[in-house]
N, C-alpha and C positions, 0 to 999 in steps of 0.2 A: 527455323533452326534444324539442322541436319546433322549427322552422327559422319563424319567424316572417316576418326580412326580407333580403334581399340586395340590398344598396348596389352600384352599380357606382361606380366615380371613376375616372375615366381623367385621366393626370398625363404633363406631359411634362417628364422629368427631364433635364438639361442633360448632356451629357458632357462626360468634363473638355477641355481644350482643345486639346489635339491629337490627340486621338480626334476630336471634331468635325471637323478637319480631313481626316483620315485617310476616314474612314467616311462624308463627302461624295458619294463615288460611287457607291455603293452601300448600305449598312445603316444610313443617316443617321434614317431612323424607327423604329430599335430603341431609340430612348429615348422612346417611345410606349408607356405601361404600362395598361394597368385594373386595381384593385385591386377585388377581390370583401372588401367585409366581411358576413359571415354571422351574424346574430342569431339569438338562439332563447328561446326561452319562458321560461329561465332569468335571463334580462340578459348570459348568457356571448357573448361573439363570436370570431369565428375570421377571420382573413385570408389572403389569399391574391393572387398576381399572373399576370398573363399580359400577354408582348409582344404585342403582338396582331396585328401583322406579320412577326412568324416566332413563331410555334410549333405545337405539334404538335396542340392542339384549340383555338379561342377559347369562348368561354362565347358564350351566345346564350340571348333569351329563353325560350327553349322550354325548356333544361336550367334556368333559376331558378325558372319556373310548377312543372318538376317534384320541385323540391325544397322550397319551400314545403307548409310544413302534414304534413312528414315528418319523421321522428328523423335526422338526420347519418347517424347509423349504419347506417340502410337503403340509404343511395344514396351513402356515400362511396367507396365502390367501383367507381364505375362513370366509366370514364374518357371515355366519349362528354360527362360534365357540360361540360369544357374544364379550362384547367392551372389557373385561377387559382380559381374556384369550387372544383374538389376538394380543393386546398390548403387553403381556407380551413375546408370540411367538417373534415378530418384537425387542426386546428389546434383548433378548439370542441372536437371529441371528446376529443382528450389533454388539455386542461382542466378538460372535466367531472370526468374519471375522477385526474386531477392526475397524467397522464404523460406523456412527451413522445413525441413522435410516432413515435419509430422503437420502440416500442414496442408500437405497433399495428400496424407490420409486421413485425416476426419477431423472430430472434434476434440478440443484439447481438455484432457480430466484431471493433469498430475503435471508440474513443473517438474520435479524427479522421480525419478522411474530405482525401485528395487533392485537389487542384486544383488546375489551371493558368490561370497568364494566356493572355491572348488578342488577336490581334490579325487584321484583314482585312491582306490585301497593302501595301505601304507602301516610301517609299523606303528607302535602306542605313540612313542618319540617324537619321531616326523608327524604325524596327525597333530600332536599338541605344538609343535616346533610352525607348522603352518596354521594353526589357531591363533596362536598369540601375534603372529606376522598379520594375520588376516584382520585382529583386535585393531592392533596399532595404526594398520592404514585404513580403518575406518567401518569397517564390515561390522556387520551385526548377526550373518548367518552361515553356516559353512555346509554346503552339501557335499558327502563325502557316502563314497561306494563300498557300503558293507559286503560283506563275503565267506564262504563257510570257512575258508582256509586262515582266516584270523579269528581271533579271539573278541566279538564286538564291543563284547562289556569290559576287558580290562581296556578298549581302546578308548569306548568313552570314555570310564572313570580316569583314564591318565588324562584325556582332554578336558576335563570336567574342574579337575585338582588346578588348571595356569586360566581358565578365561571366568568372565563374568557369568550369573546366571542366567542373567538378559541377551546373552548371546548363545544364538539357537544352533542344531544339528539335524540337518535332514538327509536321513538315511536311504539311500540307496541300493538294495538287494539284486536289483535285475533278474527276479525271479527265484534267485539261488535259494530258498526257504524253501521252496519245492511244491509244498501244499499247505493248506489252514493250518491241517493238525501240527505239525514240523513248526510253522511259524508263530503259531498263537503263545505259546508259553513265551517266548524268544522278544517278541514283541511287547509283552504284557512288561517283564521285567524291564525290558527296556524306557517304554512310557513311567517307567518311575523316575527319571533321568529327569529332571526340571531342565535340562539344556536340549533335549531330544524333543523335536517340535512337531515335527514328521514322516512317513513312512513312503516311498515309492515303490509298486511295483513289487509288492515284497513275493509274493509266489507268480506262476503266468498272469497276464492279463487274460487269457482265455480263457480260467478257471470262474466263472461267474459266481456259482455255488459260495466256491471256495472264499474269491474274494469279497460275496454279500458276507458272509460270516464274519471273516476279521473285521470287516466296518464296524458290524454290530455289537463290535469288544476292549476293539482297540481305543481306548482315548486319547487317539488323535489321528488328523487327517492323513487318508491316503492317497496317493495321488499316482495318477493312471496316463500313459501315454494317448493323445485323444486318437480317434479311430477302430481301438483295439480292447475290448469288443467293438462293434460299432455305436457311435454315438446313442442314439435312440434306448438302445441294449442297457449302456451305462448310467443312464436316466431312469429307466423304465425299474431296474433293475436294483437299482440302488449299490453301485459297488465302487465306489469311491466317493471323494469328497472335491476335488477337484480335477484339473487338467495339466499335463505337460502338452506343450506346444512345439512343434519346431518342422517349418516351414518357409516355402519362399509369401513375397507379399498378402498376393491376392489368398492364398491357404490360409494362411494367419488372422487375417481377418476375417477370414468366414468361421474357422474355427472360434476366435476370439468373442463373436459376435455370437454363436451357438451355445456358446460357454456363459455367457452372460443372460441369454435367455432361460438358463437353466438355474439363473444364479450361483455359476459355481464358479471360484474361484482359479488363478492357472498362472502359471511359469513360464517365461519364454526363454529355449532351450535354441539358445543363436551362439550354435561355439564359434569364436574366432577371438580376434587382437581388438586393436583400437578401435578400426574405424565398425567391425559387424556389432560393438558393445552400443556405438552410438546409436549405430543401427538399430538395436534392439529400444535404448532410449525409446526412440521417435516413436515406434511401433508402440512401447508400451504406452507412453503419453495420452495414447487417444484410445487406449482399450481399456472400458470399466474394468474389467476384472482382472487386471494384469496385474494383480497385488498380491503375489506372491514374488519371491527374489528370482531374480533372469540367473540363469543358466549362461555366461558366455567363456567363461576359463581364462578373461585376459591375464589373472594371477602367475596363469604359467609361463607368460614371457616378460623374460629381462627387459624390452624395451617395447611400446606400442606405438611405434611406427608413427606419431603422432608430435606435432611440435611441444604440444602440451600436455602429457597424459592424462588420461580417466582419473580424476579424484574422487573418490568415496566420501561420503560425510553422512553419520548415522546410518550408514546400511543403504545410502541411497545418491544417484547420481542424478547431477543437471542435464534437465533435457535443451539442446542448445537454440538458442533462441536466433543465431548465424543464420544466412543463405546455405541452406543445400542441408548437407548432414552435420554443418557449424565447425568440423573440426578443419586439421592444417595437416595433409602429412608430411614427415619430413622426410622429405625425399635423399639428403646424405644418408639417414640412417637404412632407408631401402637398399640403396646400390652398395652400403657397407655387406648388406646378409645378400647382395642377389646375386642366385646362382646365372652362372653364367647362359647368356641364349641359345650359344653352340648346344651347350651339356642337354638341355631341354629338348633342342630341336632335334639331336640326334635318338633320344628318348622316345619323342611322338613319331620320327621315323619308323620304328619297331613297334610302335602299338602300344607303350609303357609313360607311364606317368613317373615322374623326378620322384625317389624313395630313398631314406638312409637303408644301408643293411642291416638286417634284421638282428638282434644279438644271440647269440651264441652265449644263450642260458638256460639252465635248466630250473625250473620253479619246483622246491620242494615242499609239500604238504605235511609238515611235523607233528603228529600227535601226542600226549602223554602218554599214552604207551609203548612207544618208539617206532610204531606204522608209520610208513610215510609213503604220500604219490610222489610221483616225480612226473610232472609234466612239462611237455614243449611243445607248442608255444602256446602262453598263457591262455590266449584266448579259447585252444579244447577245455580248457576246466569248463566253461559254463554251463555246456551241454552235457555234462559229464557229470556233473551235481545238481545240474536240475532232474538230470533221467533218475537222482538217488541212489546214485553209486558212491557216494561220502554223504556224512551228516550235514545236515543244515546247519549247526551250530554245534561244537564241542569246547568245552572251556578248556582253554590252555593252548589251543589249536597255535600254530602261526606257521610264516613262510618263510622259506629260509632259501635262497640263491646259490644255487652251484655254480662257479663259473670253468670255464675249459681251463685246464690244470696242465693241459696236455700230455695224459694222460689213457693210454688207450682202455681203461674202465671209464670213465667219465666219457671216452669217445662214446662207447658201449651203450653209457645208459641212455647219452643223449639219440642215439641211434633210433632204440627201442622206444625214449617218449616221442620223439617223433612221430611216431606207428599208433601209438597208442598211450595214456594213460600208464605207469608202471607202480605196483605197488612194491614196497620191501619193508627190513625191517634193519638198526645199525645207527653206527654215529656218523655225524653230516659234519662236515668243516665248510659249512657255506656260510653268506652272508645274513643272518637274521636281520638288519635294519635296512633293508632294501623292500 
């Protein structure tokens, strides 16, 4: 069996509507997919997806020239291909042979595999407004991206007030805490929260010091992207409690397998739709220690591209027991979202990847004293409050949305966040629940 041809189809799938809303700021073109379909000499095909704006390898001419006119089985192994071609590799092979794909990775430890919902930063509202959506279709844990610019504790307590105790919240920092002493109080109050389960990444992962300390206070686990410190470091070192994961095959499993000799527990962080969630499945199926909830965000879109969507039940999905990666995509709903081939290819002419335009907002940083930053585009905030140029946490804090008023102040300000961070001080008529 031979790889005859690989289709790219890049699709852009709508999220549902208050995701749209939400993910405005920042991760608004993660519903920008390529799907790799992979033919072979057979008429068999295998599929496969990749975000192509966050994740861990894209597919690129160079890896399809080198899998053409080869068996799958020579080159499905090799994670430099990108997420969505290796997928689709792994998907043919468990069909030829009529197994499913965690099959071809090891031994099988879990019928269903973990997950949690997910969500970017968001007011008290929408957090609890996506809690209770997240209750009802099945979920039991919500990972959700803490930040200095909101209020963390009034967002739990409004999340805390619509769902069960038994459904958990794990927090997110990306560092923003700063340092131990900044997070420690921050986090203490927070582990009083019965819905608050655990902590990620709350100051650098490079602070070793720092983050051995909060282990030693915080009562409850924290969990550390793997690599950074380096593995050994992290062991040796004692500065977390488990691992985030998020790699192509052959990484994941080596990681996975690390992870388990240390006996630590770990997440697999596989964003995408339908078909990267089974994905993740399969993977997690044969990895002891994958019992923490996957990371894959399919919540954010309207449709998964799937004849049958992902069903949750108790916080956890069937691992499918089908040829290949078990699922069906439905291919109407692809050519419904696919951008056209022209738009793309004249794209890759220029050196540029398929992008929506960026919006034309300005994010404001509201304090109780009427300080506020004003940045653009969300993402300088990170570097900007990790270096402790704003508090780690201030009660009352939140974010409020400027939008183009048209207006030559508003041109103004948006000018100058551009450039940099700006601080003032004044009443805002922007959007608070955004």
């Amino acid at each position: 069996m031979k790889v005859v041809d690989v289709e790219r189809i890049v699709v852009d799938v709508p999220f549902t509507e208050r995701q749209a809303r939400i993910t405005e700021r920042e991760v608004y073109n993660w519903s920008i997919l390529e799907l790799c379909r992979v033919t072979t000499d057979t008429g068999l095909a295998g599929w496969g997806e990749t975000v192509i704006h966050y994740t861990w390898a894209r597919v690129t001419d160079d890896a399809v020239d080198r899998v053409i006119g080869k068996s799958p089985a020579d080159v499905m192994n090799d994670d430099t291909l990108g997420a969505g071609l290796q997928m689709a590799l792994f998907d043919v092979i468990g069909k030829a042979l009529g197994v499913p794909c965690y099959k071809l990775l090891g031994n099988k430890v879990r019928d269903w595999s973990p997950i949690s919902w997910w969500s970017i930063d968001a007011s008290p509202a929408d957090w609890l407004a996506e809690a209770r959506d997240a209750v009802a279709l099945g979920y039991t844990s919500f990972k959700i991206k803490q930040r200095p610019w909101w209020d963390i504790f009034a967002q739990v307590d409004a999340v805390a007030t619509g769902i069960p105790g038994s459904f958990k919240l794990d927090l997110d920092a990306n560092a923003t805490m700063q340092n131990a002493a900044a997070a420690m109080p921050v986090m203490q109050k927070l582990a009083q929260h019965e819905n608050v389960a655990m902590f990620e990444s709350p100051i650098p992962q490079t602070d070793i010091l720092g983050n051995r300390q909060l282990r030693q206070v915080i009562p409850r686990p924290i969990a550390m992207h793997f690599g950074s410190p380096p593995y050994m470091t992290a062991i040796r070192e004692e500065v977390c409690d488990g691992f985030v994961i998020c790699a192509g095959k052959s990484e994941v499993m080596r990681q996975g397998q690390l992870s388990a000799e240390a006996n630590m527990p770990f997440w697999l962080q596989l964003v995408g739709n339908g078909l990267t969630t089974t994905w993740a499945a399969h993977l997690g199926a044969v990895l002891t220690h994958a019992t923490w909830p996957a990371i894959t965000c399919i919540n954010l879109y309207s449709h998964h591209l799937l004849t049958r969507p992902v069903e949750v039940v108790g916080g956890f999905h069937r691992v499918p027991e089908e040829p290949g990666l078990g699922v069906t995509v439905d291919e109407e709903a692809v050519e419904r979202w696919r951008v056209p081939d022209r738009t793309v290819q004249e794209l890759k002419e220029k050196g540029e990847l398929y992008d929506k335009p960026k919006p034309r907002i300005i994010n404001s940083v509201v304090y109780p004293d009427g300080t506020r930053i004003h940045i653009a585009p969300m993402n300088r905030a990170y570097g900007y409050f990790i270096q402790g140029n704003g508090p780690a946490h201030a009660d009352g804090v939140f974010l409020e949305i400027l939008r183009d008023d048209g207006s030559k102040e508003w041109e103004d300000l948006y000018e100058r966040a551009l450039e940099h961070p700006v601080r003032s001080r004044g009443e805002t008529t922007g959007d608070r629940n955004s």
